[in-house]
TORGU-227455 format. One record per atom (N, C-alpha, C): x, y, z; residue number from 1; residue in three letters. Coordinates in Angstrom, 2 decimals, m for minus. Each point is the difference from the previous one (the first is absolute). Example, Ala and Ser with C-alpha at 12.3 -4.5 7.8 and 13.67 -1.06 7.14 Angstrom:
<nodes>
{xx:13.19; yy:m5.69; zz:7.80; i:1; aa:ala}
{xx:m0.89; yy:1.19; zz:0.00; i:1; aa:ala}
{xx:0.90; yy:1.20; zz:0.00; i:1; aa:ala}
{xx:m0.35; yy:1.05; zz:m0.72; i:2; aa:ser}
{xx:0.82; yy:1.19; zz:0.06; i:2; aa:ser}
{xx:m0.77; yy:1.09; zz:0.73; i:2; aa:ser}
</nodes>
This chain:
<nodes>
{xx:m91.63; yy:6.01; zz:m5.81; i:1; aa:unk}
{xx:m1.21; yy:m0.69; zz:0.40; i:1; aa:unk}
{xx:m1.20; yy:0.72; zz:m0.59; i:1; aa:unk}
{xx:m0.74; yy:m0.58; zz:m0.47; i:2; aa:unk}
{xx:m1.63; yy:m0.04; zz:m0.32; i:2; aa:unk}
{xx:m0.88; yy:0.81; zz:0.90; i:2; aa:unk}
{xx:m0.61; yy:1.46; zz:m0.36; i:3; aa:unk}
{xx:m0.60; yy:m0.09; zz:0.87; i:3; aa:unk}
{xx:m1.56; yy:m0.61; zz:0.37; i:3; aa:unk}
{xx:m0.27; yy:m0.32; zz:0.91; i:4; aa:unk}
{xx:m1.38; yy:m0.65; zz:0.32; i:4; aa:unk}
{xx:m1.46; yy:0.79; zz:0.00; i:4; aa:unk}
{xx:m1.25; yy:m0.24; zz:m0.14; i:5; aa:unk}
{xx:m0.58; yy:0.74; zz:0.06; i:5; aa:unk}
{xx:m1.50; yy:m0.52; zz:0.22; i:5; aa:unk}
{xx:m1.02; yy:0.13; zz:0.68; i:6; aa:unk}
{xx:m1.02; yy:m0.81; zz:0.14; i:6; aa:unk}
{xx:m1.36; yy:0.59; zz:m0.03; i:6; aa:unk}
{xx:m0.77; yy:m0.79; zz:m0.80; i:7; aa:unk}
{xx:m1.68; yy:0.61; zz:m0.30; i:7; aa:unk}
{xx:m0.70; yy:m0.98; zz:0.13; i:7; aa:unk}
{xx:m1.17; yy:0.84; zz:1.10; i:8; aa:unk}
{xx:m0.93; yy:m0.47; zz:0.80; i:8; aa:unk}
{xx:m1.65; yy:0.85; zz:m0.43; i:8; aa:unk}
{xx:m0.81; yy:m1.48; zz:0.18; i:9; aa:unk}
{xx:m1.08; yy:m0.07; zz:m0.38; i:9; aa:unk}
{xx:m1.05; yy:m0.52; zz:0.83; i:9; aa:unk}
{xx:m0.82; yy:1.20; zz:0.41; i:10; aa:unk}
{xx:m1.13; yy:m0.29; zz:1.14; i:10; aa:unk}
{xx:m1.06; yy:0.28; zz:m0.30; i:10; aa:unk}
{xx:m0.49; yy:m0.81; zz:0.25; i:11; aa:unk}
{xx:m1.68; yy:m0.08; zz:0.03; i:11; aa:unk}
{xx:m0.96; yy:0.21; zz:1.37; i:11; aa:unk}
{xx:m0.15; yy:0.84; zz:0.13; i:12; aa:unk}
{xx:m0.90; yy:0.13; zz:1.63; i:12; aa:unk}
{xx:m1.23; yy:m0.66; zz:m0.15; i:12; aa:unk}
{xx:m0.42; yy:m0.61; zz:1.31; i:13; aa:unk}
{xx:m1.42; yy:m0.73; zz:0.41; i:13; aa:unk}
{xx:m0.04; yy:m1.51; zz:m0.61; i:13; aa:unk}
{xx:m1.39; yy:0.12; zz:0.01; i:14; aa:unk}
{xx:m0.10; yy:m1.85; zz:m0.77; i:14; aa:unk}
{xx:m0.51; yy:0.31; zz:m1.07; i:14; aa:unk}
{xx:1.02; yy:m1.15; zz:m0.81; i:15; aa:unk}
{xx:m0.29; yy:m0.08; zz:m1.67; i:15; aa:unk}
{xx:m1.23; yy:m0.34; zz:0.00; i:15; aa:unk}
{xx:m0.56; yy:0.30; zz:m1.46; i:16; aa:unk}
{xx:m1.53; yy:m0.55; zz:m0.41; i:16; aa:unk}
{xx:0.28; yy:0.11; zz:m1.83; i:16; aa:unk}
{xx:1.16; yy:0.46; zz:m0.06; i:17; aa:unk}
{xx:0.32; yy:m0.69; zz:m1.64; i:17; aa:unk}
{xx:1.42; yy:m0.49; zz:m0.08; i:17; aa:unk}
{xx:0.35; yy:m0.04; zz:m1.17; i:18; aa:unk}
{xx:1.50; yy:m0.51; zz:m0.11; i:18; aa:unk}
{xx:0.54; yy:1.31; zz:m0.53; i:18; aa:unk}
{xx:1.39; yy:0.50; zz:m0.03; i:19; aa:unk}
{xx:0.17; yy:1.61; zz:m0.33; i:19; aa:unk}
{xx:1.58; yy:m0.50; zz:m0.39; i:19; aa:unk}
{xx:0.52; yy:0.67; zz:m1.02; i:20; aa:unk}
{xx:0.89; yy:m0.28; zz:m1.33; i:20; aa:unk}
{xx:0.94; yy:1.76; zz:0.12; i:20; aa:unk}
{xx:1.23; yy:m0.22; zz:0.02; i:21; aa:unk}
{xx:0.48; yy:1.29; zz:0.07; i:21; aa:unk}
{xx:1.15; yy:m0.30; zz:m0.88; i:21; aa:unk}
{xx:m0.37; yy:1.17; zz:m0.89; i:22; aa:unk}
{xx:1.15; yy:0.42; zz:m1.03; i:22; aa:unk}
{xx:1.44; yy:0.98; zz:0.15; i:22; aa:unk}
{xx:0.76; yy:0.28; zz:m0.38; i:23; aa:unk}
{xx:1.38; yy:0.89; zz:0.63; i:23; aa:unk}
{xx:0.72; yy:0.02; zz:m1.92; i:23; aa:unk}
{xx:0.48; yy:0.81; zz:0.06; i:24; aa:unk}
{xx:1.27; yy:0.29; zz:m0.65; i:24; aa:unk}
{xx:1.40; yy:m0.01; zz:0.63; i:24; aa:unk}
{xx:1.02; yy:m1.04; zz:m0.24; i:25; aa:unk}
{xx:1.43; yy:m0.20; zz:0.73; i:25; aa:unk}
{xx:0.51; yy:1.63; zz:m0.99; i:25; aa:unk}
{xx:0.44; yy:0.53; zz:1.43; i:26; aa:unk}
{xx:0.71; yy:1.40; zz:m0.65; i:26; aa:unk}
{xx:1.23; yy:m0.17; zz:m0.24; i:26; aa:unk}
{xx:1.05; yy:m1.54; zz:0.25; i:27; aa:unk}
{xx:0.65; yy:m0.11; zz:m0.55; i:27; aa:unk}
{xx:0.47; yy:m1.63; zz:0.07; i:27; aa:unk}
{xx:1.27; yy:m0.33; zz:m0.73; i:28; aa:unk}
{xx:0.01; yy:m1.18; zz:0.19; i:28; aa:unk}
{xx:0.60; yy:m0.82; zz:1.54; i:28; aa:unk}
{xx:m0.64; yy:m1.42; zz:0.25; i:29; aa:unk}
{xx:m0.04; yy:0.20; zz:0.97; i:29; aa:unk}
{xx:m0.13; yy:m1.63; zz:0.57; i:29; aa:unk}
{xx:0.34; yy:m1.12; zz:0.83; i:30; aa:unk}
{xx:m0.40; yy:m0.85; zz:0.55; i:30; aa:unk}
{xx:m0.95; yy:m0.56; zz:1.14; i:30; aa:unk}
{xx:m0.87; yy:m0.79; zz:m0.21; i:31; aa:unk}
{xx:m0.67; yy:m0.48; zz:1.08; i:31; aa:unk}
{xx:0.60; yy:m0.94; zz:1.07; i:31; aa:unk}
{xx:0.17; yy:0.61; zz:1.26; i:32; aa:unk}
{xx:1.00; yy:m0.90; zz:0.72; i:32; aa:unk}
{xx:m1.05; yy:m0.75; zz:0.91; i:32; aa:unk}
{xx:m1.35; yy:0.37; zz:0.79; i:33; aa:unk}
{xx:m0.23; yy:m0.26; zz:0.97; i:33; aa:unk}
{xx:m1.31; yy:0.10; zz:m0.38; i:33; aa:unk}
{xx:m1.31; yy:m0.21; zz:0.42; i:34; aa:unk}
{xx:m1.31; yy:0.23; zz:0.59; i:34; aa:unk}
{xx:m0.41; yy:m0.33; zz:1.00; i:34; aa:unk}
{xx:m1.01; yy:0.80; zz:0.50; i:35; aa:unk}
{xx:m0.91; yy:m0.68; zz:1.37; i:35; aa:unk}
{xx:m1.24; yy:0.33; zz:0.03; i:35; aa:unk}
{xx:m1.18; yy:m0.65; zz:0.42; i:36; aa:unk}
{xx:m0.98; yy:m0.21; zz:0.03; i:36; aa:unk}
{xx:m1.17; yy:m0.17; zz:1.55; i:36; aa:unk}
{xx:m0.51; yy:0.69; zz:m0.08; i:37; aa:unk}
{xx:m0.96; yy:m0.26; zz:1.48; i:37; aa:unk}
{xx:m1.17; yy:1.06; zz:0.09; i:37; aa:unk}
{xx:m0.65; yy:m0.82; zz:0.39; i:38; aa:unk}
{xx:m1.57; yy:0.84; zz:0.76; i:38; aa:unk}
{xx:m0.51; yy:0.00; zz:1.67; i:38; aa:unk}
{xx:m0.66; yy:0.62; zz:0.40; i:39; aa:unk}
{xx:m0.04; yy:m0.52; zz:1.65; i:39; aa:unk}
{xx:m1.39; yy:m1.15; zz:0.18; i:39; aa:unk}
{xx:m0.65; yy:m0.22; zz:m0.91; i:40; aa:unk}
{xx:m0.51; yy:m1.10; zz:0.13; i:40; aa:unk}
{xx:0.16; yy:m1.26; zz:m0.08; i:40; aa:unk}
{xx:m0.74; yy:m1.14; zz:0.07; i:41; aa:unk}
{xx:0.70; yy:m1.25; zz:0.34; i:41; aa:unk}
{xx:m0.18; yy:m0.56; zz:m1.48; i:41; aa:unk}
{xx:m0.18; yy:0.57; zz:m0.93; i:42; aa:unk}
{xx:m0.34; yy:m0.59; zz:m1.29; i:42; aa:unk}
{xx:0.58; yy:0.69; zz:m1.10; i:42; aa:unk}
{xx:0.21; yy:m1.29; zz:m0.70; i:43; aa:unk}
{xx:1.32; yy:0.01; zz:m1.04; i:43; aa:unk}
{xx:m0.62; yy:0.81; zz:m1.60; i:43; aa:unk}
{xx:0.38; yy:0.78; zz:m0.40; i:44; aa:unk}
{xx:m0.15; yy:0.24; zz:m1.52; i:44; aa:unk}
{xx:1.07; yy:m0.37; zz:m0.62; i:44; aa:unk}
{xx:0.40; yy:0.16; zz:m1.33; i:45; aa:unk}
{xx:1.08; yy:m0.49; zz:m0.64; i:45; aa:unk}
{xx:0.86; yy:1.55; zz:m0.77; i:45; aa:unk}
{xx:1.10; yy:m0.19; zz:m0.30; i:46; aa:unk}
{xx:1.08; yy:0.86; zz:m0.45; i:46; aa:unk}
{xx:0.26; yy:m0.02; zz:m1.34; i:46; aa:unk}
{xx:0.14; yy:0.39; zz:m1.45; i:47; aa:unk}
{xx:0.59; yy:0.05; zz:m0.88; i:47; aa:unk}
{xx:0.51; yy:1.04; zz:m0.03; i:47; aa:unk}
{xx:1.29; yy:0.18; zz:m0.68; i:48; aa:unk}
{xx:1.20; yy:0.81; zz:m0.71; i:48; aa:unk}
{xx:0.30; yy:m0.23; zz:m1.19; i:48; aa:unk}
{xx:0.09; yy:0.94; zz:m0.91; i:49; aa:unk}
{xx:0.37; yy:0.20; zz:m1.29; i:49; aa:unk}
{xx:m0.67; yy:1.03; zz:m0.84; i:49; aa:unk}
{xx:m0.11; yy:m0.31; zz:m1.37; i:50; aa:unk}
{xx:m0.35; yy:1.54; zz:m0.71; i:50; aa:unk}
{xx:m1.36; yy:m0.42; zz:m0.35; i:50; aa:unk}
{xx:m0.85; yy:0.87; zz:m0.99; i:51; aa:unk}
{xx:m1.21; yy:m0.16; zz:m0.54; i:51; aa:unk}
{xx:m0.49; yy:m0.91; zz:m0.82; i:51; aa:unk}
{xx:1.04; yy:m0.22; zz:m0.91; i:52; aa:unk}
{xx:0.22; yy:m1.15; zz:m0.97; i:52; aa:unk}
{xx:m0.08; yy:m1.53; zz:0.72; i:52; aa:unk}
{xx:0.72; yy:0.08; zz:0.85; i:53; aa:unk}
{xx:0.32; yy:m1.54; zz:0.75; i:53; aa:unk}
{xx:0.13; yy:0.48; zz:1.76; i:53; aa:unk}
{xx:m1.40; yy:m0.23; zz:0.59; i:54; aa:unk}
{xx:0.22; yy:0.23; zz:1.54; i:54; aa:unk}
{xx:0.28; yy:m0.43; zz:0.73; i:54; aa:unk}
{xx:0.89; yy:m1.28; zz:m0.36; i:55; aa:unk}
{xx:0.75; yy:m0.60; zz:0.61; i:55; aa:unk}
{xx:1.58; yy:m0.28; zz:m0.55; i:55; aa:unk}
{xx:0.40; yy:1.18; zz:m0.67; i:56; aa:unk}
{xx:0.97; yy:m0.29; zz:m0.26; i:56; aa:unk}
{xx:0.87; yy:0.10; zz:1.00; i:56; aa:unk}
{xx:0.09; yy:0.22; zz:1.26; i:57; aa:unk}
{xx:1.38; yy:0.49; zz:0.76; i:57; aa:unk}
{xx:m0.47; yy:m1.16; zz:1.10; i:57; aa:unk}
{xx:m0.65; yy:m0.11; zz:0.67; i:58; aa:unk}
{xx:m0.37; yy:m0.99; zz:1.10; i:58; aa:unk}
{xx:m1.74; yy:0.11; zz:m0.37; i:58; aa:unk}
{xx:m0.11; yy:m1.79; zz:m0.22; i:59; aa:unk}
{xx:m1.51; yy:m0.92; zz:m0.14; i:59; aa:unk}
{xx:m0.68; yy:0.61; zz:1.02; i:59; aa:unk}
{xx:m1.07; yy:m0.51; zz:0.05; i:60; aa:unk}
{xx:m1.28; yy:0.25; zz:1.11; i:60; aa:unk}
{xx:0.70; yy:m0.50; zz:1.51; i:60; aa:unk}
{xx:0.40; yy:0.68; zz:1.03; i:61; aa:unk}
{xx:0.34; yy:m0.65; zz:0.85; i:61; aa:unk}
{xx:m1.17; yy:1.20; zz:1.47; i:61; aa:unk}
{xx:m0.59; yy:m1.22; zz:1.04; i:62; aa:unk}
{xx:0.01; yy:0.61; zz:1.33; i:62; aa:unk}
{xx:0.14; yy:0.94; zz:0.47; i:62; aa:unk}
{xx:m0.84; yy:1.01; zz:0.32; i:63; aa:unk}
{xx:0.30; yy:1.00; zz:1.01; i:63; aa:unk}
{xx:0.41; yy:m0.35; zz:1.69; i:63; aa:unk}
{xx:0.86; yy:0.40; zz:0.50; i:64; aa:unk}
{xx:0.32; yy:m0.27; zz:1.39; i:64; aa:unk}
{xx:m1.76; yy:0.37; zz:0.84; i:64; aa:unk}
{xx:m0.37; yy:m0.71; zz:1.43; i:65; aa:unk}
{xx:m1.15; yy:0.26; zz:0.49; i:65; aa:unk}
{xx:0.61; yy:0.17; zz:1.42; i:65; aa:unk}
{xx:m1.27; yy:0.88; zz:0.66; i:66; aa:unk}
{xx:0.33; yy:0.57; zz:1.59; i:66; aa:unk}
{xx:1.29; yy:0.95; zz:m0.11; i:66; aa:unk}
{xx:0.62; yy:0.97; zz:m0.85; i:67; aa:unk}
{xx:0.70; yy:0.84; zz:m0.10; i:67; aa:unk}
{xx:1.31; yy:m0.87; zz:0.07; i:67; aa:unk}
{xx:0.42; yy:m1.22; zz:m0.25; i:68; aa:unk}
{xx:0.87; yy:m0.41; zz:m0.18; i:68; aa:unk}
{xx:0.65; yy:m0.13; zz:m1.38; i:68; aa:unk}
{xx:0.73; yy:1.32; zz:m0.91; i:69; aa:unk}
{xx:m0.04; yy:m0.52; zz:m1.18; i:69; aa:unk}
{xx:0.56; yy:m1.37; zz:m0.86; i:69; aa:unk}
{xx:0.18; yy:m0.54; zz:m0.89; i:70; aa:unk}
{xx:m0.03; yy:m0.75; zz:m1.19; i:70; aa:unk}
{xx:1.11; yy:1.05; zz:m0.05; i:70; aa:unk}
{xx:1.06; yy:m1.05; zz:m0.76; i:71; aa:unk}
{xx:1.18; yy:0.49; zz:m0.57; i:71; aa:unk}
{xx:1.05; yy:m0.76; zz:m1.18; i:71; aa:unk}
{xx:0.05; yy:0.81; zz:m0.86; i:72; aa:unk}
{xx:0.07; yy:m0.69; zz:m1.56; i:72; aa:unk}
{xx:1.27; yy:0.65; zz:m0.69; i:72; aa:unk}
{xx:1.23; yy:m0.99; zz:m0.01; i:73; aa:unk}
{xx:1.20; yy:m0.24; zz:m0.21; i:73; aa:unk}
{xx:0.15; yy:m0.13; zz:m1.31; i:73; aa:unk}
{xx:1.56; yy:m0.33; zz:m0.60; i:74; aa:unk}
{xx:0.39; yy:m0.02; zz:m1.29; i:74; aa:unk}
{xx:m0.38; yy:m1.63; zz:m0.39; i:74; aa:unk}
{xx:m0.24; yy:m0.92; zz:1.09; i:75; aa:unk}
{xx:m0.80; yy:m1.52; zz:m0.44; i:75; aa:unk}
{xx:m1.18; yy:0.36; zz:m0.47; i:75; aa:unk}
{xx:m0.98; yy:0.75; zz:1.08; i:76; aa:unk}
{xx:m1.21; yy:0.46; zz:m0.55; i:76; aa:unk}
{xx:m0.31; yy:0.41; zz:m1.58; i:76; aa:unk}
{xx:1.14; yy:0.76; zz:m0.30; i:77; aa:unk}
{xx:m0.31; yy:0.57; zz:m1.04; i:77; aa:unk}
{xx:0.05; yy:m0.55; zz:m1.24; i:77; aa:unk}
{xx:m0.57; yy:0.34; zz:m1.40; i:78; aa:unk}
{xx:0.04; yy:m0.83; zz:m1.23; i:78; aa:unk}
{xx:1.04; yy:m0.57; zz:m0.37; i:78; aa:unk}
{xx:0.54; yy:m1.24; zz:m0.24; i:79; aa:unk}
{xx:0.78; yy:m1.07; zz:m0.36; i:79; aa:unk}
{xx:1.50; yy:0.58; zz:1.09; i:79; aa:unk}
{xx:m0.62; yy:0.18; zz:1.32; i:80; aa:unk}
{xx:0.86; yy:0.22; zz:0.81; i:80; aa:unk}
{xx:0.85; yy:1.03; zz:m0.10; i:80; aa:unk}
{xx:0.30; yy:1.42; zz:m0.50; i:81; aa:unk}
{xx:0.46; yy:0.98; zz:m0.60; i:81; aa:unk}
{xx:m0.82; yy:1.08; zz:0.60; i:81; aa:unk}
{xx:0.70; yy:0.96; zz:0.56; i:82; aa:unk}
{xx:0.04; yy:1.05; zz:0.01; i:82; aa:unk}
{xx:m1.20; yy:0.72; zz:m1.35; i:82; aa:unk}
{xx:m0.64; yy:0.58; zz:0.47; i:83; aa:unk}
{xx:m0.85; yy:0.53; zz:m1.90; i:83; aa:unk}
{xx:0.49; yy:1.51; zz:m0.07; i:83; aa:unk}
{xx:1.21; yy:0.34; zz:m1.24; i:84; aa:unk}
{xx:0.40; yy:1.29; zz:m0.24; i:84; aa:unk}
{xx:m1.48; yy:0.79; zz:m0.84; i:84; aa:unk}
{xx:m0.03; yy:1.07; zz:0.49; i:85; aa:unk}
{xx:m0.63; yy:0.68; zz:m0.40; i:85; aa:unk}
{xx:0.25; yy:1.50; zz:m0.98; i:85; aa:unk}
{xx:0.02; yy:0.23; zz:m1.14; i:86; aa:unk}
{xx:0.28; yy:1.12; zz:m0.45; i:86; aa:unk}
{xx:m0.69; yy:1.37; zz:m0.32; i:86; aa:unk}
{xx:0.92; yy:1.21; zz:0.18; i:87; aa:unk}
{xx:m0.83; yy:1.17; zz:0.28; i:87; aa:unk}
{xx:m0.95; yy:0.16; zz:m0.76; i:87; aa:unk}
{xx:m1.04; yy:0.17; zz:m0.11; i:88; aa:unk}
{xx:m1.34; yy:0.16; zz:m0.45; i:88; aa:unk}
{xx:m1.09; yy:m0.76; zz:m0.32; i:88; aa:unk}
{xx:0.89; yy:m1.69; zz:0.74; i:89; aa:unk}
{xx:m1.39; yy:m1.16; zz:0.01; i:89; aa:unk}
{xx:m0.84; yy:0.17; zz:0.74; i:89; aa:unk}
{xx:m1.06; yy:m0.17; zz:m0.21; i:90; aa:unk}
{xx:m1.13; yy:0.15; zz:0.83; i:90; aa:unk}
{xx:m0.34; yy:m1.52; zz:1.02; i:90; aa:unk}
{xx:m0.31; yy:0.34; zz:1.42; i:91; aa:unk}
{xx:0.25; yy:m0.91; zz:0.71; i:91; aa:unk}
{xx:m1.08; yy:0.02; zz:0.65; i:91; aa:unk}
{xx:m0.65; yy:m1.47; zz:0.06; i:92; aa:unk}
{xx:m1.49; yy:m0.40; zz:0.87; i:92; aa:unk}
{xx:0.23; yy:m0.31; zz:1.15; i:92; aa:unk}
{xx:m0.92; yy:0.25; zz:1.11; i:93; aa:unk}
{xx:0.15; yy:m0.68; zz:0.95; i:93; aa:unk}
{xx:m1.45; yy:m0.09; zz:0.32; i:93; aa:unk}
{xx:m0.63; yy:m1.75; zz:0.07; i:94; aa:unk}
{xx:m1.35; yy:m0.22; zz:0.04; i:94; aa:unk}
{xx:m0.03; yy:m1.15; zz:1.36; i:94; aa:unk}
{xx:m0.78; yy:0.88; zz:0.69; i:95; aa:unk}
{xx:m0.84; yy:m0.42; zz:1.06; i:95; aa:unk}
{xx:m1.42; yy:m0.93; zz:0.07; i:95; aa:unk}
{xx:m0.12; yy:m1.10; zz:m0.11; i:96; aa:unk}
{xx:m0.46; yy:m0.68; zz:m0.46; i:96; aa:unk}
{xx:m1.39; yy:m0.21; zz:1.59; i:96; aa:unk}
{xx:m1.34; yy:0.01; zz:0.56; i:97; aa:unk}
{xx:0.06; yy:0.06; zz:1.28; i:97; aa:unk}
{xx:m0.65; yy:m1.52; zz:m0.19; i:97; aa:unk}
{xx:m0.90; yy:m0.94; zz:m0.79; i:98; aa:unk}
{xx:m0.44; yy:m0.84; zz:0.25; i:98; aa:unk}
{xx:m1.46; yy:m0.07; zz:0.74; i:98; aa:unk}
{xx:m0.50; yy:1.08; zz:m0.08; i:99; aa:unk}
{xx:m0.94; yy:0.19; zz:1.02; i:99; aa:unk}
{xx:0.12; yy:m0.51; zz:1.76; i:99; aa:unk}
{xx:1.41; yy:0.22; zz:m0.02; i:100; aa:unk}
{xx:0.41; yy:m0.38; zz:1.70; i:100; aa:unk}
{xx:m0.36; yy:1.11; zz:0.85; i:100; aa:unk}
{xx:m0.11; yy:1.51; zz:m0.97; i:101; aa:unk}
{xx:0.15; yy:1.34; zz:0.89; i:101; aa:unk}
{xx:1.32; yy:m0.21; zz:1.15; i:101; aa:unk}
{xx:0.39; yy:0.53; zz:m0.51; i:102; aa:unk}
{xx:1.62; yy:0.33; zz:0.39; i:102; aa:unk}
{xx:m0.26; yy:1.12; zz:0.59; i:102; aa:unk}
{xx:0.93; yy:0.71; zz:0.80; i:103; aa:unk}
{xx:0.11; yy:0.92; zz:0.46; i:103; aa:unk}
{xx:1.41; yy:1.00; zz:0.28; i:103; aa:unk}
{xx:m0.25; yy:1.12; zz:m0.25; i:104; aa:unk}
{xx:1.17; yy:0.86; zz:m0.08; i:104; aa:unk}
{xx:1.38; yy:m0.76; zz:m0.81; i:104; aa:unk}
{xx:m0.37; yy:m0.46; zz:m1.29; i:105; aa:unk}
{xx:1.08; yy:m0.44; zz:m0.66; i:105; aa:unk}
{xx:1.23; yy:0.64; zz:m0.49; i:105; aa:unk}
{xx:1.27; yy:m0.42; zz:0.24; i:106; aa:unk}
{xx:1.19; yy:1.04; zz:0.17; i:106; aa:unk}
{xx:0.84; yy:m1.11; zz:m1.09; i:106; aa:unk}
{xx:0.78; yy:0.57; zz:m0.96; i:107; aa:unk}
{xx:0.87; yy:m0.70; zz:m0.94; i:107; aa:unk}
{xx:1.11; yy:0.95; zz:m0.10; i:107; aa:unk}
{xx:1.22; yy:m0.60; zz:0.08; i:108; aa:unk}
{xx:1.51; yy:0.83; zz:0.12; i:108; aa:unk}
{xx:0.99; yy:m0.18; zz:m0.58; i:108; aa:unk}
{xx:0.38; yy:0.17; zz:m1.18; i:109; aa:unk}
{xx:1.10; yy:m0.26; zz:m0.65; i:109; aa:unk}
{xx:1.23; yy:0.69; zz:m0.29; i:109; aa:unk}
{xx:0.70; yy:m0.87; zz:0.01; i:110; aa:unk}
{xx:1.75; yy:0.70; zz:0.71; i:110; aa:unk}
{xx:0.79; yy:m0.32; zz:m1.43; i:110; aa:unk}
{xx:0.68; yy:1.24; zz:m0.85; i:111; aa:unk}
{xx:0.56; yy:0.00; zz:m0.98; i:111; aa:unk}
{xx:1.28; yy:0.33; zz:0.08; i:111; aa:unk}
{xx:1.19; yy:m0.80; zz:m1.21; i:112; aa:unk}
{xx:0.95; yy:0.99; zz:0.36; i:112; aa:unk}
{xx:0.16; yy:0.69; zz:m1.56; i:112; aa:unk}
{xx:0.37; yy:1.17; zz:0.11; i:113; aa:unk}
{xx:0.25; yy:1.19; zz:m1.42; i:113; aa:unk}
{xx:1.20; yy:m0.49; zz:m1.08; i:113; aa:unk}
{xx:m0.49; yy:m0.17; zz:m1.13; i:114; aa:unk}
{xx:1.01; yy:m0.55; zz:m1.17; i:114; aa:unk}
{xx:0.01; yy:m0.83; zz:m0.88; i:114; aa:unk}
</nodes>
């Protein structure tokens, strides 16, 4: 078995821009899962993928609201697939806020190694 492994991305307080986070995969690796949520009642949006194309792994989708997260499956994801990732792609994750001011935005993604 695969092992699993998960990276999480927080933003404390209320947004007042949109904020874009870059990573290096230290190795190769699958996207199985995401989740999404803020404790406010207002929605920003989610992209996944690399620099080139920021939506390559999962489109613009919903943040979960009232700390209930949003949760984004292998349907969710680009042409329904799993998005493999290899060691040393560089991987976006853009927080999009809409001028909703979001608050305490939390993003979680669950990988498995290989």
């Amino acid at each position: 078995m695969l092992r699993k492994f998960t990276q999480t991305f927080v933003i404390p307080g209320t947004l007042a821009a949109n904020h874009a986070f870059q990573y290096k995969a230290g190795s190769d690796c699958t996207l199985l899962h995401a989740s999404a949520c803020n404790t406010s009642a207002n929605a920003g949006t989610l992209k996944l993928g690399t620099v080139e194309s920021g939506e390559a792994y999962l489109a613009e989708a919903n943040f979960g609201v009232s700390s209930a997260p949003a949760e984004f499956k292998r349907a969710n994801f680009v042409n329904g697939e799993f998005p493999r990732i290899k060691a040393g792609d560089v991987v976006q994750v853009s927080v999009t806020d809409h001028a909703s001011h979001m608050a305490n935005a939390c993003v979680v993604l669950t990988f498995s190694e290989g």
